[in-house]
C-alpha positions as CSV (number, residue, x, y, z in Angstrom):
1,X,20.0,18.3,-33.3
2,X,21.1,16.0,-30.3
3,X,20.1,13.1,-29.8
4,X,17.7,12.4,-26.7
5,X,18.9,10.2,-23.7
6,X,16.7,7.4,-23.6
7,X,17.6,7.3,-20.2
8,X,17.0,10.7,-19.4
9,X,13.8,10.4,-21.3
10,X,12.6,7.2,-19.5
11,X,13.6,8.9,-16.4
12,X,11.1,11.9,-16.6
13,X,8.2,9.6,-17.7
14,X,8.6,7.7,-14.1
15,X,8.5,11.2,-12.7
16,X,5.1,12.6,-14.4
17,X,4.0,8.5,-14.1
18,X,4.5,9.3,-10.0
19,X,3.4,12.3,-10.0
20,X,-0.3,11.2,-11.4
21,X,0.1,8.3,-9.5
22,X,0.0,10.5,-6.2
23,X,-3.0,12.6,-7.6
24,X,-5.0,9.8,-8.5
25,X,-4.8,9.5,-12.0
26,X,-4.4,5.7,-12.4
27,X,-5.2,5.6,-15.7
28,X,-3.4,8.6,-16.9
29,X,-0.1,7.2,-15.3
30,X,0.1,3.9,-16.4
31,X,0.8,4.2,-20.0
32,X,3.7,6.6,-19.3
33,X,5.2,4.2,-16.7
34,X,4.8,1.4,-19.5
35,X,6.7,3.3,-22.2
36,X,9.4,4.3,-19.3
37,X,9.8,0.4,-19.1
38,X,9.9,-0.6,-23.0
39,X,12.2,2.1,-23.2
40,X,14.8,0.7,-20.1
41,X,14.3,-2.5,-21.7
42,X,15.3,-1.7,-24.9
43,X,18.3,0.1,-23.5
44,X,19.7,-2.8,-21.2
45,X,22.6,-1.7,-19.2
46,X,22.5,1.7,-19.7
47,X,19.9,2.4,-16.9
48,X,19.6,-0.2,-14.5
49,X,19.4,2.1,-11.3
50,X,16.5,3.8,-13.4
51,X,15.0,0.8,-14.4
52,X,14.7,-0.8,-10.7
53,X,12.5,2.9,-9.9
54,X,10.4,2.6,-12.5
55,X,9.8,-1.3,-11.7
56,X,8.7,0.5,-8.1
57,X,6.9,3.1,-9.6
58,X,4.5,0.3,-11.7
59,X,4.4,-1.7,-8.9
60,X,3.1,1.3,-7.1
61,X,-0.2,1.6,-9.5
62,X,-0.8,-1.9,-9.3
63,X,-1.1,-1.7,-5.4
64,X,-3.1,1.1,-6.0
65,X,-5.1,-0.9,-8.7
66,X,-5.7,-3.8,-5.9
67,X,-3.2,-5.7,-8.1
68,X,-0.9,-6.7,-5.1
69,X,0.3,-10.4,-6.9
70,X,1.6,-8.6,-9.9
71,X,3.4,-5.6,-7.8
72,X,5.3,-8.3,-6.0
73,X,6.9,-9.4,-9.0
74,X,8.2,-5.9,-9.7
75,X,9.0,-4.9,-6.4
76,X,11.2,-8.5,-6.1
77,X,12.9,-7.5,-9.7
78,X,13.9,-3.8,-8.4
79,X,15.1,-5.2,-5.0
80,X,17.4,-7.8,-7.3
81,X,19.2,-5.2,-9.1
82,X,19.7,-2.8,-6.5
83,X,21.3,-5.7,-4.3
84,X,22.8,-6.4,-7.7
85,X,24.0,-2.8,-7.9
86,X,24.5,-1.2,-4.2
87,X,26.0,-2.4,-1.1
88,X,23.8,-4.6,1.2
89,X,23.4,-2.3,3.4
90,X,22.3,0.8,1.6
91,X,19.4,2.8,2.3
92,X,17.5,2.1,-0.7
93,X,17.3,-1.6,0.0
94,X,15.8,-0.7,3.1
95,X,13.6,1.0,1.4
96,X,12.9,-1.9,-1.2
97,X,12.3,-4.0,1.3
98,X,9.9,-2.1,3.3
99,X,8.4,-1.5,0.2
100,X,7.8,-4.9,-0.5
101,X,6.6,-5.8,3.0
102,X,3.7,-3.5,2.7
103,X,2.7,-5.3,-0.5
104,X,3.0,-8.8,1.8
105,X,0.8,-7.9,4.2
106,X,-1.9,-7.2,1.6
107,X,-1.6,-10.5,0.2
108,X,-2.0,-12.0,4.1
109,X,1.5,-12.8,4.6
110,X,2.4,-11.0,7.8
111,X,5.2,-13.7,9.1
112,X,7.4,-12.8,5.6
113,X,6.7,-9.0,5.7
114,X,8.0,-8.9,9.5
115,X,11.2,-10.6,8.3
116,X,11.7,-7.6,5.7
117,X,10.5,-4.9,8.1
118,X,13.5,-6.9,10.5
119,X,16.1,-6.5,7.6
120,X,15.0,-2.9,6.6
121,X,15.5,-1.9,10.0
122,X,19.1,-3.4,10.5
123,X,20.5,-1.3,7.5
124,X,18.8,1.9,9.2
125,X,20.7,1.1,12.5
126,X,23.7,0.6,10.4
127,X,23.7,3.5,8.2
128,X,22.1,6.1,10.1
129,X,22.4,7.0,13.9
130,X,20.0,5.0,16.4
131,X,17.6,8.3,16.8
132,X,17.7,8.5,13.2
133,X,13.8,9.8,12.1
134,X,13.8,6.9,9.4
135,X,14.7,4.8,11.6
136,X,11.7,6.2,14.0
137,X,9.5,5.6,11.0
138,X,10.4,2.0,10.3
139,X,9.8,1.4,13.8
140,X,7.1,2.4,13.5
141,X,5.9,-0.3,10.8
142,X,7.4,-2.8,12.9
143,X,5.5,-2.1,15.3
144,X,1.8,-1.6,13.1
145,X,2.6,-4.7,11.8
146,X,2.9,-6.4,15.3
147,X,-0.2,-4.5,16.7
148,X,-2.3,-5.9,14.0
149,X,-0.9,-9.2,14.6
150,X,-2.3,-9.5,18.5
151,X,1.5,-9.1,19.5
152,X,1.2,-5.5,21.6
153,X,3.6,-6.5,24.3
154,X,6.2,-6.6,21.4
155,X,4.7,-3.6,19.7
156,X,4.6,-1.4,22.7
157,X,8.3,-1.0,23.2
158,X,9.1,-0.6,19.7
159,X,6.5,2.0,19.1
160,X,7.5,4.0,22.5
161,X,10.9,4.5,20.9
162,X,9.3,5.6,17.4
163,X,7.8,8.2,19.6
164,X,10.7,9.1,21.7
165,X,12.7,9.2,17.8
166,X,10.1,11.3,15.9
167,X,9.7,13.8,19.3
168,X,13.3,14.6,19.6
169,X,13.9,15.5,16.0
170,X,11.2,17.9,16.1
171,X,12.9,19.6,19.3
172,X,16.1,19.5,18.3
173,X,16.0,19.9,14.2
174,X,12.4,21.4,14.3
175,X,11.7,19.3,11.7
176,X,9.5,16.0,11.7
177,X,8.9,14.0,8.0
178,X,5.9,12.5,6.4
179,X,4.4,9.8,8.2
180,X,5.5,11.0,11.5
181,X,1.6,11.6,12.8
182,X,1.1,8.2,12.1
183,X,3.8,7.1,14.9
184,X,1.6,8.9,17.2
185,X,-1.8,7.4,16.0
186,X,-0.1,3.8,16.5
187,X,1.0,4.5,19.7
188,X,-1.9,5.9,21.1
189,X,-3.7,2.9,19.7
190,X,-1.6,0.2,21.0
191,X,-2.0,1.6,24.5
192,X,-5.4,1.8,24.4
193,X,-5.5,-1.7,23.2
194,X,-4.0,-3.0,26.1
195,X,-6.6,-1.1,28.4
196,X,-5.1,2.7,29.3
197,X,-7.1,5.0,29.8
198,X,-6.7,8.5,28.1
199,X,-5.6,10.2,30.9
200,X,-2.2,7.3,31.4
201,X,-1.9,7.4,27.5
202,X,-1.1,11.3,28.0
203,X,0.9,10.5,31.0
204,X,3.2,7.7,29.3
205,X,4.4,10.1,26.4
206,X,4.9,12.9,28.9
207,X,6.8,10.6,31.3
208,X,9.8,9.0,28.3
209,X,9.8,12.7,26.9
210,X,10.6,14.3,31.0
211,X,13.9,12.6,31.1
212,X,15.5,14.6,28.1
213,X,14.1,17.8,28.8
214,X,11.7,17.6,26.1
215,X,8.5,19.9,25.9
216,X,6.5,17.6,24.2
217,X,3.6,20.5,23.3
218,X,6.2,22.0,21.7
219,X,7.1,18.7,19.4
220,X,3.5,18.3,18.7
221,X,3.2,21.9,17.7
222,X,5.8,20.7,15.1
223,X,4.7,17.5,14.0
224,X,1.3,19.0,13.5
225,X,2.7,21.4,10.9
226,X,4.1,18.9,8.6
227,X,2.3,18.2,5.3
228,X,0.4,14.9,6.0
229,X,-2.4,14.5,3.1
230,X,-3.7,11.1,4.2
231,X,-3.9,11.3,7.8
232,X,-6.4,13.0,10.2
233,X,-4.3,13.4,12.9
234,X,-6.4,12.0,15.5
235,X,-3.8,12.3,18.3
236,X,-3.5,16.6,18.0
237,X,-6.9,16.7,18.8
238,X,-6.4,14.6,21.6
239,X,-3.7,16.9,23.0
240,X,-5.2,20.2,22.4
């Protein structure tokens, strides 16, 4: 009888550990992710790349848990071997670091989660083109994070071209990934916060989508369609 990967093995208990994770079964999870980890451990250098997803995928339930302190520690270990691993300026570190700005701003430190959200954002530009959807989407937390800072002047901008980003790709590709209602919800909200009224909010995403020949009910139609569990999509029942 062959003998099992431990890699393999450790590899498919992050998956089902994820996988409860997402359907709320904390407790269920957690034990599996644990055992994906001893076993990693036990197995240094054979599954680094596997270990720094797992570390992710604990530090995941621990955000979940409101256990934000300890899920820093993980999320900074997986960040160190992928930059130990990948070239600076691959996607997943982008990703790490998004990941771990997120957990910042939990813990009240918005000033160090803007510098990741900064560095995330770079790679994007550099490793996919400017109208990119991801990098629409990591506008996007760019610019949440500056809207709940006070800072909409600096939000507004960066938020219009999330917007401009996320519409386009659903015209063009007819496609639109998770998270993209969210870019409109932000938008909305950041010019509402500095004092437009419905009817200029409506105007301002016709008026940047009018120059590229975009029909934006067509976009939203789009965007609307795409699987988006946690939000309420606020903004499609402010177009319809």
């Amino acid at each position: 009888m062959p003998s099992c990967d431990p890699v393999q093995m450790a590899r498919t208990m992050d998956n089902l550990g994820l996988f409860l994770i997402r359907s709320n079964r904390l407790n269920d999870a957690e034990p599996l992710i644990r055992r994906s980890l001893d076993i990693l451990e036990q197995n240094r250098g054979l599954g680094d790349l596997q270990r720094a997803s797992v570390l992710n995928t604990m530090a995941q339930l621990l955000c979940n848990q409101g256990r934000a302190d300890q899920a820093e520690q993980l999320e900074r270990e997986a960040l160190a071997i992928h930059e130990r691993n990948l070239d600076p300026a691959h996607p997943i570190i982008a990703d790490d670091l998004c990941t771990l700005s997120v957990t910042l701003r939990a813990l009240g430190r918005s000033t160090e989660a803007e510098q990741l959200l900064r560095q995330a954002l770079v790679i994007d530009e550099k490793t996919s083109d400017s109208d990119h959807p991801n990098v629409g989407l990591r506008l996007n937390n760019l610019a949440m994070l500056l809207r709940d800072t006070n800072r909409l002047a600096e939000a507004e901008p960066l938020s219009r071209r999330a917007v401009e980003i996320i519409v386009k790709s659903a015209i063009t590709n007819g496609y639109a990934p998770r998270g993209s209602t969210l870019v409109f919800d932000v938008y909305t909200d950041v010019l509402k916060r500095m004092g437009r009224s419905q009817q200029e909010v409506r105007a301002q995403l016709n008026a940047f989508c009018l120059p590229s020949g975009i029909n934006l009910g067509d976009a939203l139609a789009v965007i609307a369609s795409q699987k988006e569990p946690t939000q309420n999509k606020s903004w499609w029942k402010f177009w319809r």
